[in-house]
Structures are given as structure tokens and as C-alpha cells.
N, C-alpha and C positions, 0 to 999 in steps of 0.2 A: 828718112826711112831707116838708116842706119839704128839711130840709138830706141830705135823702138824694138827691133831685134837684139840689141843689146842691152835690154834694161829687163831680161825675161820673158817676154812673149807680152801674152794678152790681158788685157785689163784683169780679169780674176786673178791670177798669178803677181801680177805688179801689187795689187791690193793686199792679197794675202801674205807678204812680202811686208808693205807697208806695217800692214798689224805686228807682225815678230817685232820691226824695228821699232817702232813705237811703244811698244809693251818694255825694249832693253834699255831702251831710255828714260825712260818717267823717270828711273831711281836720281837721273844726272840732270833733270833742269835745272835744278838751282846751282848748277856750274854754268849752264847757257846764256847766252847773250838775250835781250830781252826779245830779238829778230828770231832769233835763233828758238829758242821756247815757245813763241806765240806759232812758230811754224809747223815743231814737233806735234804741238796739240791742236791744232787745225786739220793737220794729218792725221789724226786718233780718230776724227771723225768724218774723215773723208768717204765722198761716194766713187769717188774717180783720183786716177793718179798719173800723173805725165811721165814719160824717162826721165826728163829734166829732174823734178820733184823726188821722185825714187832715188838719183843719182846724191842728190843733195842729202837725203836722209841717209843714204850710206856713208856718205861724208861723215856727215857729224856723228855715225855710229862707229867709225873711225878713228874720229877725231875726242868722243869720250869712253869710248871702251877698251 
């Protein structure tokens, strides 16, 4: 229950969330791993997002920004 309060709230919010971090990354897949890319853009079109998932794209918008 924890990181669902810590990943922003409710599924619209996590989503809308997702979109910014998706939109900052596109410039950087061709620096990502092929795990790593195929995940970003599966996320561009997602209908739903976990903490997990969100935590991972902050990662990697960490990790090339």
C-alpha cells in the first residue's frame, strides 16, 4: 500500500505523470538498452501504470537526463 501513496496518488495522476516522462525521453532511446526502450515506448501507450512502473521511468529519466 505504501508505494502507491508514494508514487503520486491515483491512476490519472500516475498517467499523466507517465506522459511528461515519456515525451522527455523519446530525444534519449537511442542511448537505452534495448529492455530499457522497448519499455519507455510501451509506456507512451499505456492505459494503466503501477508504482513499480512509474518508479522505473523516473529512474531511467534520472538516469538520461
Amino acid at each position: 500500500m505504501t508505494l502507491w501513496k508514494e508514487s503520486g496518488g491515483d491512476l490519472s495522476s500516475r498517467l499523466d505523470e507517465v506522459e511528461r516522462i515519456v515525451a522527455k525521453l523519446e530525444s534519449e532511446l537511442g542511448m537505452m538498452t534495448e529492455k530499457e526502450r522497448y519499455f519507455v515506448i510501451s509506456m507512451g501507450e499505456a492505459t494503466a501504470c503501477s508504482p513499480k512502473q512509474l518508479f522505473w521511468l523516473r529512474d531511467l529519466c534520472e538516469k538520461y537526463l
